[in-house]
Biopython code that builds the backbone (N, CA, C, O; Angstrom):
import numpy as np
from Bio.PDB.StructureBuilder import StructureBuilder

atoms = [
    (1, "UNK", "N", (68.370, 217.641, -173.883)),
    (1, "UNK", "CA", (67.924, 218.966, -173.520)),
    (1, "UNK", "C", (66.752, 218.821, -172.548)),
    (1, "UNK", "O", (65.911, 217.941, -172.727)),
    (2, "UNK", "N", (66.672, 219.857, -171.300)),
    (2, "UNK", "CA", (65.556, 219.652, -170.503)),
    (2, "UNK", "C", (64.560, 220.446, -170.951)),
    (2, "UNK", "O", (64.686, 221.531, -171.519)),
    (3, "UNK", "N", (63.278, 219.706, -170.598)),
    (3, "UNK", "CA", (62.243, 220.235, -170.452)),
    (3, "UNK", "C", (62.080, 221.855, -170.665)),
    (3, "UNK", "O", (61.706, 222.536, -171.619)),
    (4, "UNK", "N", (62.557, 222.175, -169.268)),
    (4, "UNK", "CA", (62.635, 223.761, -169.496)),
    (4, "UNK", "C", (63.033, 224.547, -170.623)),
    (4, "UNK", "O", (62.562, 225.533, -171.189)),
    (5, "UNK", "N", (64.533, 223.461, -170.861)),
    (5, "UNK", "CA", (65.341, 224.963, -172.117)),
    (5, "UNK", "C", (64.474, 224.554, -173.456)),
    (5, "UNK", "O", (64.353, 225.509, -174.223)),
    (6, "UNK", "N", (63.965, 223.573, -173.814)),
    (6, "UNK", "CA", (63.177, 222.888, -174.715)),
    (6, "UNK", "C", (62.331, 224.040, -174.917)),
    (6, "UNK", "O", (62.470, 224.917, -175.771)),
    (7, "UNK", "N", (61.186, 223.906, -173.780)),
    (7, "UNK", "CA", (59.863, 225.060, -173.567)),
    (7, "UNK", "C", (60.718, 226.881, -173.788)),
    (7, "UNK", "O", (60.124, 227.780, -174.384)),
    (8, "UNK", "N", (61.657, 227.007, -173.383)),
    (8, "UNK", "CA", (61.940, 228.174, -173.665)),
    (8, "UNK", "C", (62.212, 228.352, -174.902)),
    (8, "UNK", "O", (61.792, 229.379, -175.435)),
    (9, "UNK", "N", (63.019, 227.355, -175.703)),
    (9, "UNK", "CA", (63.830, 227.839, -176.991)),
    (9, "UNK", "C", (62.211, 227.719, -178.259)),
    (9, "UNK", "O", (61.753, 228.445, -179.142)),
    (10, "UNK", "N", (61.920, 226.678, -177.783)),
    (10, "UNK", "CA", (60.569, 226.772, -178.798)),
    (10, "UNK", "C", (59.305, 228.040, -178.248)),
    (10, "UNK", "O", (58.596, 228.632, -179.062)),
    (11, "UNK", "N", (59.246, 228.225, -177.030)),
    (11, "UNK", "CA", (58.432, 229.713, -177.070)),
    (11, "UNK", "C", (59.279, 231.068, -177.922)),
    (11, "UNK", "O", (58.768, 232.088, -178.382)),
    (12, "UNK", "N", (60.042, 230.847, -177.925)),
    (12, "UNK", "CA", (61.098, 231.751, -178.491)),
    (12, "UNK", "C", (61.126, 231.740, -180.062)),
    (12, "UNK", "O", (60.900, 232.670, -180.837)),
    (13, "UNK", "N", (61.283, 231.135, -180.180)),
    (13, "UNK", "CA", (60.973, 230.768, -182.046)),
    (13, "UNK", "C", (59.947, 230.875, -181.853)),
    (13, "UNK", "O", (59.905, 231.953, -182.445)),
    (14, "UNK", "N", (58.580, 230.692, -181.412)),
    (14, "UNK", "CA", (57.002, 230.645, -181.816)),
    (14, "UNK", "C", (56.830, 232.478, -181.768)),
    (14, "UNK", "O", (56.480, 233.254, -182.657)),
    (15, "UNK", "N", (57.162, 232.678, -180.613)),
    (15, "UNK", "CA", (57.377, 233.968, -180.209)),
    (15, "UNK", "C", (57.790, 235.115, -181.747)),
    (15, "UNK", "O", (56.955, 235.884, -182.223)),
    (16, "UNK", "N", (59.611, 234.920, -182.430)),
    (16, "UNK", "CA", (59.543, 235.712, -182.887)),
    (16, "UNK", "C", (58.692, 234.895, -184.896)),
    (16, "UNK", "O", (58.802, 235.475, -185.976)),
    (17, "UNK", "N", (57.838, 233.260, -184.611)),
    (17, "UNK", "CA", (57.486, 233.163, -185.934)),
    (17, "UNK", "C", (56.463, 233.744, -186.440)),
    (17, "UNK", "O", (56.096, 233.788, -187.614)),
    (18, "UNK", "N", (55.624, 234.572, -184.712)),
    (18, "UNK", "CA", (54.310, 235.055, -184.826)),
    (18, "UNK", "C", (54.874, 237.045, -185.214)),
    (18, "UNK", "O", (54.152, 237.803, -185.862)),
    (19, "UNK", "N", (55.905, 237.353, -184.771)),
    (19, "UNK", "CA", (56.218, 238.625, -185.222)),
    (19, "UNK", "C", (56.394, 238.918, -186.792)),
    (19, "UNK", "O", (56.047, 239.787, -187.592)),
    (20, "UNK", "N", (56.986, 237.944, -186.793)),
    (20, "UNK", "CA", (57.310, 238.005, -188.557)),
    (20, "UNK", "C", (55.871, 237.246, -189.388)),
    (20, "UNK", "O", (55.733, 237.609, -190.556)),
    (21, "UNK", "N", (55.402, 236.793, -189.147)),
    (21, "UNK", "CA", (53.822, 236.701, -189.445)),
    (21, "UNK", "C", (53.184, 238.164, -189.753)),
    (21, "UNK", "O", (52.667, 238.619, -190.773)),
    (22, "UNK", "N", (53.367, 238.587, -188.780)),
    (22, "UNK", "CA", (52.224, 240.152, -188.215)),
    (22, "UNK", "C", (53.264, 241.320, -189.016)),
    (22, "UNK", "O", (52.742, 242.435, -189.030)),
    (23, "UNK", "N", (54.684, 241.259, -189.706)),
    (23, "UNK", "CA", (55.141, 241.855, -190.656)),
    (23, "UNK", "C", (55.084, 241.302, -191.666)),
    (23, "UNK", "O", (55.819, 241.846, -192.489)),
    (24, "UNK", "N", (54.380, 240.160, -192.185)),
    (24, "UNK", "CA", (53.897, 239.918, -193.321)),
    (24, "UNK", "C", (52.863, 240.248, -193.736)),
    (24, "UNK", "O", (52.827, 240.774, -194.848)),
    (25, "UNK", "N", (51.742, 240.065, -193.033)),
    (25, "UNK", "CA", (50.345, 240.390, -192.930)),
    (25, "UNK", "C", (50.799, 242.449, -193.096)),
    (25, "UNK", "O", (50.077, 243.153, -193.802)),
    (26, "UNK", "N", (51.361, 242.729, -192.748)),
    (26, "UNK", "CA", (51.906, 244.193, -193.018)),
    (26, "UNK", "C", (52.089, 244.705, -194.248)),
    (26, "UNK", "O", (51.665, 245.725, -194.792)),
    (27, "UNK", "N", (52.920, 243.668, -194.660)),
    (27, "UNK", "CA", (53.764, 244.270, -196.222)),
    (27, "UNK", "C", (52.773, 243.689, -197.027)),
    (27, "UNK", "O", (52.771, 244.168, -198.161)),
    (28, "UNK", "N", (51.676, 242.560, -196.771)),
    (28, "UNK", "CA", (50.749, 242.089, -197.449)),
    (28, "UNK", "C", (49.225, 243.349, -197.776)),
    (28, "UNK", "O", (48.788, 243.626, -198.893)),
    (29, "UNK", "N", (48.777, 243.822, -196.626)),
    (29, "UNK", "CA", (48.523, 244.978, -196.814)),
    (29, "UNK", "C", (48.879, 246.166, -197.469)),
    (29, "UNK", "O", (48.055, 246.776, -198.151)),
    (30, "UNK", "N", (49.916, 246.508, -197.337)),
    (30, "UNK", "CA", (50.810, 247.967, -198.004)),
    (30, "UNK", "C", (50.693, 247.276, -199.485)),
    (30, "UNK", "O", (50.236, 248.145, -200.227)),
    (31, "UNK", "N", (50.902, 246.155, -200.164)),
    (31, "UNK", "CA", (51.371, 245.599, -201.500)),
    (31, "UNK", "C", (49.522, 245.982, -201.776)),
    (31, "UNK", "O", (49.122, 246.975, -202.383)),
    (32, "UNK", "N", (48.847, 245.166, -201.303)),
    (32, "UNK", "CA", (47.358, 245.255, -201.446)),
    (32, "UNK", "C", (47.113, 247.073, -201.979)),
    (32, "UNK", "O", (46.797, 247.484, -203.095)),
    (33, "UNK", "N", (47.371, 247.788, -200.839)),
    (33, "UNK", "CA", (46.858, 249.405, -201.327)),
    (33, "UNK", "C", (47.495, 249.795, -202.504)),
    (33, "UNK", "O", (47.030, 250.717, -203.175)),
    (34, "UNK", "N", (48.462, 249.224, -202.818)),
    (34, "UNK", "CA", (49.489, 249.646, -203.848)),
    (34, "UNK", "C", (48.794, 249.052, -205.045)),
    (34, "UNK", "O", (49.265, 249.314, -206.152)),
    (35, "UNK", "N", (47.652, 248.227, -204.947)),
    (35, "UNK", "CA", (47.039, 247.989, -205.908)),
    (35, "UNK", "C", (47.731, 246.657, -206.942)),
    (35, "UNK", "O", (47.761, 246.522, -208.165)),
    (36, "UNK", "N", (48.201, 245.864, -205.898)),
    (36, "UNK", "CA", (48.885, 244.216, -206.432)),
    (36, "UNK", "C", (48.272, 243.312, -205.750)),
    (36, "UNK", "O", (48.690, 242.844, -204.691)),
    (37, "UNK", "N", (47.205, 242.997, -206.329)),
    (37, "UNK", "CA", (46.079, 241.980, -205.220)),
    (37, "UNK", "C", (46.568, 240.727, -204.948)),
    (37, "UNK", "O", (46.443, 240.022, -203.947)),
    (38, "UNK", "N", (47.462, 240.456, -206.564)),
    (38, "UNK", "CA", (47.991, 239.256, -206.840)),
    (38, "UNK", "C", (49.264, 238.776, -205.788)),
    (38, "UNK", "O", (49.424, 237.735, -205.151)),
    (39, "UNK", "N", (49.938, 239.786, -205.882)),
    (39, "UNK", "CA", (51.424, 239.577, -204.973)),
    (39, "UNK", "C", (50.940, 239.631, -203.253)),
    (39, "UNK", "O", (51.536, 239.044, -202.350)),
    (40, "UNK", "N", (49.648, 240.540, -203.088)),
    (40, "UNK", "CA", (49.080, 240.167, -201.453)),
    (40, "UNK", "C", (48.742, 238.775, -201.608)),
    (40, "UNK", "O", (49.528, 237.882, -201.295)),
    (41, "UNK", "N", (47.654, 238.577, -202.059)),
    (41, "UNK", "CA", (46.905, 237.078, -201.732)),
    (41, "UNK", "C", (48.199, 235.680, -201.653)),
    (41, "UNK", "O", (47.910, 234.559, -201.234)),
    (42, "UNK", "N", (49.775, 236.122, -202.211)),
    (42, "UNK", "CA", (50.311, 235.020, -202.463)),
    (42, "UNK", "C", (51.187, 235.069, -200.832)),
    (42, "UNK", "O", (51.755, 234.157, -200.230)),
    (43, "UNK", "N", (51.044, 236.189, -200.553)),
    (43, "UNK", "CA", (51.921, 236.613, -199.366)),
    (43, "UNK", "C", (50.576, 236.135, -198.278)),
    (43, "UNK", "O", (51.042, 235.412, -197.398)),
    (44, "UNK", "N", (49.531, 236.279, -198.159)),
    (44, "UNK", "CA", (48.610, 235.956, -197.407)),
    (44, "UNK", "C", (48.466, 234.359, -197.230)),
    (44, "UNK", "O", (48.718, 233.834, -196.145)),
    (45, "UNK", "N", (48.060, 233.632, -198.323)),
    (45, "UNK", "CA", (48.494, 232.381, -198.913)),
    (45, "UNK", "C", (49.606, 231.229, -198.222)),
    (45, "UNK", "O", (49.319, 230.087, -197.863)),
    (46, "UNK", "N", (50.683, 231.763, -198.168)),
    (46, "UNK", "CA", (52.429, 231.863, -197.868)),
    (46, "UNK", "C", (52.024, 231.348, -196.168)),
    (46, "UNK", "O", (52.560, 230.393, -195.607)),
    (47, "UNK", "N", (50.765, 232.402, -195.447)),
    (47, "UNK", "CA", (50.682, 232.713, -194.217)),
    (47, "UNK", "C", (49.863, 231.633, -193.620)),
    (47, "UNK", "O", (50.031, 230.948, -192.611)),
    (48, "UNK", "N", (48.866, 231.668, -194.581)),
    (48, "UNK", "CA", (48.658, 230.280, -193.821)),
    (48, "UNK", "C", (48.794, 228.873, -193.485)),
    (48, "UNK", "O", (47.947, 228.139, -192.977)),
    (49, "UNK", "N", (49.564, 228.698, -193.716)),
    (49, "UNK", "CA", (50.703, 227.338, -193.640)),
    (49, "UNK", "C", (51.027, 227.625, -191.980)),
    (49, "UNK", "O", (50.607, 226.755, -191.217)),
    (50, "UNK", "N", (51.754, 228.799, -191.369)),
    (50, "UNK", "CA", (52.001, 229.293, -190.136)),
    (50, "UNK", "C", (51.043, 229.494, -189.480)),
    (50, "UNK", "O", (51.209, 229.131, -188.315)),
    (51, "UNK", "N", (49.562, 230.148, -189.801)),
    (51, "UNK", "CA", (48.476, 229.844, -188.970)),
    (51, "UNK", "C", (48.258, 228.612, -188.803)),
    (51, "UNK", "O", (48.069, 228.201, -187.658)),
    (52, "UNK", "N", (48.245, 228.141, -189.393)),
    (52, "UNK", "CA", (47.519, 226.496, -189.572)),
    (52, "UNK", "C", (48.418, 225.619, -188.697)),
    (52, "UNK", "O", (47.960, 224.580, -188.223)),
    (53, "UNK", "N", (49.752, 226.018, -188.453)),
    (53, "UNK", "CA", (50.739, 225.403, -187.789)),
    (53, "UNK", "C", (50.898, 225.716, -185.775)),
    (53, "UNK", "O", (51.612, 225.198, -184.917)),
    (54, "UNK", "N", (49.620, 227.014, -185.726)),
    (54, "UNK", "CA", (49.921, 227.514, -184.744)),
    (54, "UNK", "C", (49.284, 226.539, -183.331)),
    (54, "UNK", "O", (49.841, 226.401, -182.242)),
    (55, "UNK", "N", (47.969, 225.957, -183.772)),
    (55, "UNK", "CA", (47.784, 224.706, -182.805)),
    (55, "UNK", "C", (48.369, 223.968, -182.288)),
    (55, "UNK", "O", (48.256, 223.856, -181.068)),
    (56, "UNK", "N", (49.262, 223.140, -183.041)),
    (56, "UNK", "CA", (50.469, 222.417, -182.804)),
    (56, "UNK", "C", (51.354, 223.019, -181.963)),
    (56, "UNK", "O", (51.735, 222.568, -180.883)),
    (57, "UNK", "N", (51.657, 223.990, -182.445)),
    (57, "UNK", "CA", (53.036, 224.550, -181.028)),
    (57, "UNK", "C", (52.240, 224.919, -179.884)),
    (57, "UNK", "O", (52.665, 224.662, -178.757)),
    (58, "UNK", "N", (51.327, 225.392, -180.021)),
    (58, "UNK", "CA", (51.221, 226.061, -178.599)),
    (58, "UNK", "C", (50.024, 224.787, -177.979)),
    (58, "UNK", "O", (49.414, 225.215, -176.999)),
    (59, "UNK", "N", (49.712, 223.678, -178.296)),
    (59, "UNK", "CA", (49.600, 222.308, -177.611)),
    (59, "UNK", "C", (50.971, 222.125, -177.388)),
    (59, "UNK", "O", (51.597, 222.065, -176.330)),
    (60, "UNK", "N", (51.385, 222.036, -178.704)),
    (60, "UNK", "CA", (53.039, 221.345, -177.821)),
    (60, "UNK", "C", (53.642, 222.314, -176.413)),
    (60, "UNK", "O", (53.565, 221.950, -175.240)),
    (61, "UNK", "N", (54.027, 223.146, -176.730)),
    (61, "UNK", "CA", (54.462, 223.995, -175.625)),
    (61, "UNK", "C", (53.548, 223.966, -174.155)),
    (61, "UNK", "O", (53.977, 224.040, -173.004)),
    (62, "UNK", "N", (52.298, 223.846, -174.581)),
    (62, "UNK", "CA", (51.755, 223.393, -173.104)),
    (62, "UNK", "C", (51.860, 221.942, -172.541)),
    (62, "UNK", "O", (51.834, 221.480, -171.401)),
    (63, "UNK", "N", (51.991, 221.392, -173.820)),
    (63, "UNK", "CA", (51.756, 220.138, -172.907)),
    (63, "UNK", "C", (54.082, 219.942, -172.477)),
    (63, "UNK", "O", (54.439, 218.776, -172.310)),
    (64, "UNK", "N", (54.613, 220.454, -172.429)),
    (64, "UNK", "CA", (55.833, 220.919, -172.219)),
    (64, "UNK", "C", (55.873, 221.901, -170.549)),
    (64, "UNK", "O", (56.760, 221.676, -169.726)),
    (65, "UNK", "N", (55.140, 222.600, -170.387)),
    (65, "UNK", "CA", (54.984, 223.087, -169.286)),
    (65, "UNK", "C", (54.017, 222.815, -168.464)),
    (65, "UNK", "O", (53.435, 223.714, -167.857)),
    (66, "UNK", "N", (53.723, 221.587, -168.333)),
    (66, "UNK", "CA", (53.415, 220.651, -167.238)),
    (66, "UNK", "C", (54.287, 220.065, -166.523)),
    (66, "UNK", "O", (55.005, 219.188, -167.003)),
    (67, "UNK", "N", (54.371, 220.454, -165.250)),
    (67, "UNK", "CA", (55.193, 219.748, -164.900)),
    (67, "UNK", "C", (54.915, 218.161, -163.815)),
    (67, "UNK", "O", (54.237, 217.853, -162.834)),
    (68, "UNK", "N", (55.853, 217.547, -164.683)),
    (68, "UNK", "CA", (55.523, 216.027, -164.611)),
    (68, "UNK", "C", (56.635, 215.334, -163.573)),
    (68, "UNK", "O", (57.865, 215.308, -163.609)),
    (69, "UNK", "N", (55.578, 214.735, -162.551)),
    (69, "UNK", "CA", (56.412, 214.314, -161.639)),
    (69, "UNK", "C", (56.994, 213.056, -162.367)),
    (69, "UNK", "O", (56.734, 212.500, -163.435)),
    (70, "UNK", "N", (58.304, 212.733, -160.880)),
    (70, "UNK", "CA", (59.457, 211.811, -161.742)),
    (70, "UNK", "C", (58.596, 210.384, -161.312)),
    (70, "UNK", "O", (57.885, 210.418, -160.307)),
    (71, "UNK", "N", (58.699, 209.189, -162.094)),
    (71, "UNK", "CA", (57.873, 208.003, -161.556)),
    (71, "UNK", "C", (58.109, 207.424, -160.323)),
    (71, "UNK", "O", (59.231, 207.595, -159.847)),
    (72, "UNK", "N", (57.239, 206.729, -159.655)),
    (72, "UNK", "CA", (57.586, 206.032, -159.086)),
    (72, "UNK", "C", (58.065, 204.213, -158.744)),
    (72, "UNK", "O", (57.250, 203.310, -158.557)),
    (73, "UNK", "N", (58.724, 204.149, -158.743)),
    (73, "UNK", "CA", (59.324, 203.131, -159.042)),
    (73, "UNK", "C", (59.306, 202.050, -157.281)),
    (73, "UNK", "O", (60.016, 202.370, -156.327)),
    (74, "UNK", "N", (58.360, 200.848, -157.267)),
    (74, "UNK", "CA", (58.397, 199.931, -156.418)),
    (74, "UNK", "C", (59.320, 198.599, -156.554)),
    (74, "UNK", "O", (59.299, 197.740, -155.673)),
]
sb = StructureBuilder()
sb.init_structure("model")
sb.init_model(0)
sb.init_chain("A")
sb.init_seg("    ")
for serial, (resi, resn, name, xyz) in enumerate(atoms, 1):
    if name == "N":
        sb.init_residue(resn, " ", resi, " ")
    sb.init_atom(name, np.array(xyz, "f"), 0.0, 1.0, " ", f" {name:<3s}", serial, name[0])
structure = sb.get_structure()
């Protein structure tokens, strides 16, 4: 797989892992007002595994959209 479709398919997954993050952090809230502190904090909890993961991709993905000349060869 090249470079490119690589950098696209993984912005793409990072893309929709950060949407579904930001609807967790959602339903983690709504559970919270509803007065289940317990079932938020485990859903919050859950979340940061994916924060914590978010350095990694988006180093990876940059260092992916560099573009790297081909060697040279004497």
């Amino acid at each position: 797989m090249a470079d490119k479709e690589l950098t696209t398919l993984l912005s793409l997954i990072n893309h929709r892992q950060d949407r579904l993050a930001s609807a967790c952090k959602e339903i983690a809230d709504w559970i919270d007002r509803q007065g289940d502190v317990p079932v938020a904090g485990k859903i919050r909890d859950s979340l940061k595994a994916v924060e914590a993961d978010e350095v990694l991709v988006k180093k990876t993905l940059t260092s992916l959209n560099v573009e790297r000349p081909l060697p040279r060869f004497r």
